[in-house]
Backbone bond lengths (Angstrom), bond angles and torsions (degrees), N, CA, C in turn:
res aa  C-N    CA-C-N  psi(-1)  N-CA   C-N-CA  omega(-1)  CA-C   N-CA-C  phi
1 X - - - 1.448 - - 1.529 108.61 -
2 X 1.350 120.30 147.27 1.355 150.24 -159.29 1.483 93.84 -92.34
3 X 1.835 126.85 97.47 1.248 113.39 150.23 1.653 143.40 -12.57
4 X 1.713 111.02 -31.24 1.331 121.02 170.91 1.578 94.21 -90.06
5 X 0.874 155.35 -14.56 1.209 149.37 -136.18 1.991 89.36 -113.70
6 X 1.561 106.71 -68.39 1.412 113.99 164.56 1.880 133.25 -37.35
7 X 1.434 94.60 -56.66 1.412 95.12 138.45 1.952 153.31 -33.29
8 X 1.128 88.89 -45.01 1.310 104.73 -161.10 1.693 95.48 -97.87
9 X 1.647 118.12 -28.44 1.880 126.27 152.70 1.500 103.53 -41.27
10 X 1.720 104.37 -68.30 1.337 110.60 -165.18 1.445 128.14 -53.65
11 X 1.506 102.32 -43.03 1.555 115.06 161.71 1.462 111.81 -47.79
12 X 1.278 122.80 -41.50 1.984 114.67 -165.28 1.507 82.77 -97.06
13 X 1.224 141.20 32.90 1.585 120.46 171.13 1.270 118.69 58.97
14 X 1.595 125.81 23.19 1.578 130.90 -157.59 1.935 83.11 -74.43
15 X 1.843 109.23 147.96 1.319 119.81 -179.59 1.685 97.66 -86.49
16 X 1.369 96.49 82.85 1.847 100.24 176.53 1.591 95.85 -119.43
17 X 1.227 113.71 148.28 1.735 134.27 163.18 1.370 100.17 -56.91
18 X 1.397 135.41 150.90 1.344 126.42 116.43 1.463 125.91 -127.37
19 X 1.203 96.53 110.51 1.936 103.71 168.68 1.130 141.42 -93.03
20 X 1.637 113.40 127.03 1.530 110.86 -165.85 1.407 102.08 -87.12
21 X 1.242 127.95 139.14 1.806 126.92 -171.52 1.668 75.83 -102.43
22 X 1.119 136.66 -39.30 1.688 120.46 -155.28 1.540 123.58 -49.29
23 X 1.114 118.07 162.84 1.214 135.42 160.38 1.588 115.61 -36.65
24 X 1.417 119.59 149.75 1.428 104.74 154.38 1.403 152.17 -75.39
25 X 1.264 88.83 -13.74 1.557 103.83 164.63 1.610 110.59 -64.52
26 X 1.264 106.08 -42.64 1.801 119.32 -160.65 1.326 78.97 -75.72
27 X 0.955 132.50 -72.96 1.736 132.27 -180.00 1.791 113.72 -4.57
28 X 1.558 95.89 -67.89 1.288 117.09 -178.79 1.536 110.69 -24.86
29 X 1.498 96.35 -54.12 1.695 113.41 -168.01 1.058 117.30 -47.09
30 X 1.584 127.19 -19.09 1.752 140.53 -157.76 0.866 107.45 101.92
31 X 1.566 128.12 144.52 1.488 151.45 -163.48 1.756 84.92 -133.75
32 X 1.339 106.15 173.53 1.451 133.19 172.30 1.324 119.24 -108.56
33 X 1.325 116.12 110.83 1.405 129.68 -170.39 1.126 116.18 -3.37
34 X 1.503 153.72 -173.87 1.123 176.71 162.96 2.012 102.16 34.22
35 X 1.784 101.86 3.27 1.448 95.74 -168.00 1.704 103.83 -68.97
36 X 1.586 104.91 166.95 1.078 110.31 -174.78 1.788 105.06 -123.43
37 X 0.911 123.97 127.19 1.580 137.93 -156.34 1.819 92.73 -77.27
38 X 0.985 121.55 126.82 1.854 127.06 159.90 1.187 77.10 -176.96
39 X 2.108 104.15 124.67 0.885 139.18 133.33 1.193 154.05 -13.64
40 X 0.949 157.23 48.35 1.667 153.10 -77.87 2.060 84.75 -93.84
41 X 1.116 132.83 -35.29 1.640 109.66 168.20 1.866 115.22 -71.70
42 X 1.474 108.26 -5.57 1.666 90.81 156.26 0.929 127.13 -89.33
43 X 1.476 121.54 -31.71 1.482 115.57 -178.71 1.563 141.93 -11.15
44 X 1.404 100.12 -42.82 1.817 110.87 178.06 1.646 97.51 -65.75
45 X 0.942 97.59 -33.53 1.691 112.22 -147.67 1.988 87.01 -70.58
46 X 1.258 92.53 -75.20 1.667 116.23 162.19 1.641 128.41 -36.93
47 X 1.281 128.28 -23.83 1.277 121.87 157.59 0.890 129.24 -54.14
48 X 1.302 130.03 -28.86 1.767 122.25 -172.40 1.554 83.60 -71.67
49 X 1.174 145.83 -52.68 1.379 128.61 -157.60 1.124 144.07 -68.36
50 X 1.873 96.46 5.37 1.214 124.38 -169.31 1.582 116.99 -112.98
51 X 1.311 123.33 146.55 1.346 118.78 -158.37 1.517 103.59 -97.52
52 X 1.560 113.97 135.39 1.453 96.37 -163.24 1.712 122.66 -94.27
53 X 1.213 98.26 1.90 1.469 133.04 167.57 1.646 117.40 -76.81
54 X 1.185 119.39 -5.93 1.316 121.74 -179.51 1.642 102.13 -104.61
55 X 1.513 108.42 159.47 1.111 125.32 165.12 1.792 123.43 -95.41
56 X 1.695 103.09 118.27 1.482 131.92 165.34 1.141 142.12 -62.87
57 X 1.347 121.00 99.87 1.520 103.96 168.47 1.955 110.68 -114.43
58 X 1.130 101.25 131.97 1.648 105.74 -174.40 1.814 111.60 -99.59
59 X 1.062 76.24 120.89 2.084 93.77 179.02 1.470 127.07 -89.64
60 X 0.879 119.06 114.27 1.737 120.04 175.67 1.769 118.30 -128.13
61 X 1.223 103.97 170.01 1.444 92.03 -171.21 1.962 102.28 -78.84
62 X 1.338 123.64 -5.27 1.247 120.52 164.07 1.618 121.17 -153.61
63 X 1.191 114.71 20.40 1.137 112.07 -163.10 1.410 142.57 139.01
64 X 1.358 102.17 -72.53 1.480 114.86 -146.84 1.970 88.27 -103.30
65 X 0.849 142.59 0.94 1.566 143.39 177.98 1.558 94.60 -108.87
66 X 1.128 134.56 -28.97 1.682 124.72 174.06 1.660 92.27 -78.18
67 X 0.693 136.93 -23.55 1.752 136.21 -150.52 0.862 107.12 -89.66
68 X 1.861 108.83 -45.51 2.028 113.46 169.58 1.260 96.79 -80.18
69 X 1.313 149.48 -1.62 1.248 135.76 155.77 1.750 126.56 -63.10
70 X 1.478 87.09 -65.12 1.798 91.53 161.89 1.476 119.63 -25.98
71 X 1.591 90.54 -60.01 1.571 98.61 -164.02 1.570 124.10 -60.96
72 X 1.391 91.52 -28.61 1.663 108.42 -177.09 1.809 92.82 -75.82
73 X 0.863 139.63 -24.87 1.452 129.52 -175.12 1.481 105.14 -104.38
74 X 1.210 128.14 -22.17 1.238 120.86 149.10 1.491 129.85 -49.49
75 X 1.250 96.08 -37.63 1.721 102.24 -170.89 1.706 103.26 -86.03
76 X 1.585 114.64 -14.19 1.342 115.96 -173.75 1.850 102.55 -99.32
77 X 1.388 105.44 27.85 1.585 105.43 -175.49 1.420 135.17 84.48
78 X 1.609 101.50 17.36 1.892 104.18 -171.31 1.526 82.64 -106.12
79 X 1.027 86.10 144.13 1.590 107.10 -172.84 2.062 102.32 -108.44
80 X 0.754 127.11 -23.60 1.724 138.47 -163.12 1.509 101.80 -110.82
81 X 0.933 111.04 66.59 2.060 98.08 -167.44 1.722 85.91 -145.13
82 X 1.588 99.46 110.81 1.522 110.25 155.99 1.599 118.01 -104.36
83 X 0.995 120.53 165.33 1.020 139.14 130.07 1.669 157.98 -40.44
84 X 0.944 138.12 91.63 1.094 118.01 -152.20 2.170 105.59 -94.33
85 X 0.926 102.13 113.69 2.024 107.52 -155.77 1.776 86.37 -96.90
86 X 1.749 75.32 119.25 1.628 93.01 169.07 1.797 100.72 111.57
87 X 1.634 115.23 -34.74 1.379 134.96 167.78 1.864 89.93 70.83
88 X 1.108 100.00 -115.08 2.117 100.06 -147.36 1.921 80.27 -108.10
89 X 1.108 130.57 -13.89 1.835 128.61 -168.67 1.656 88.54 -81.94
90 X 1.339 117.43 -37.31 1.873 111.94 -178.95 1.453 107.22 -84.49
91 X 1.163 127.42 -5.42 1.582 132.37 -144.43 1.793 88.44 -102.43
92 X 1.455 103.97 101.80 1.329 117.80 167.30 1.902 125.80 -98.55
93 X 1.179 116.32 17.86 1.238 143.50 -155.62 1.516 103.68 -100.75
94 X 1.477 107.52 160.42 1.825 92.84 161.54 1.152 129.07 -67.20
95 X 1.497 128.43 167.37 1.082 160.26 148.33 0.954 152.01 -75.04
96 X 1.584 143.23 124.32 1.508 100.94 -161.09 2.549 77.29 -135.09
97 X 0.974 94.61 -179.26 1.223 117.23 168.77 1.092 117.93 -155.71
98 X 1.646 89.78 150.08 1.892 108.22 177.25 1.534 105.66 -141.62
């Protein structure tokens, strides 16, 4: 999925996930509204808590760590799991910090 594309969900209130796989430090930097912080080494750990009927979007600081995320929840039966291409370096959107 297309950073403008994610955006433009978030703007109409579309019922999409967003998960940050990053670090906490990278965290620090600003996440994208409504995202939800898991670590890309919890994830395995972290799937059962996730509904597999919902729709995914996976966050990284460029890419390729949301992507083995997808995939790992793909292979565990989520069928709705994007990607977010380009991760938080394409991500021209707000920000929020905590």
């Amino acid at each position: 999925m297309k950073p403008e594309q994610l955006e433009k969900l978030l703007e109409n209130n579309a019922k999409i996930n967003v998960i940050d796989v990053r670090e906490d430090e990278e965290v620090a930097q600003g996440m994208i509204p409504t995202a939800k912080h898991i670590a890309l080494g919890t994830i395995p750990e972290s799937a059962d808590s996730l509904d597999k009927e919902q729709e995914y979007v996976m966050v990284c600081r460029s890419g390729k760590r949301s992507m083995n995320a997808s995939e790992y929840l793909k292979a565990q039966g989520f069928r709705k799991v994007h990607n977010l291409e380009g991760g938080m370096l394409d991500w021209n959107g707000e920000l929020v910090f905590y």
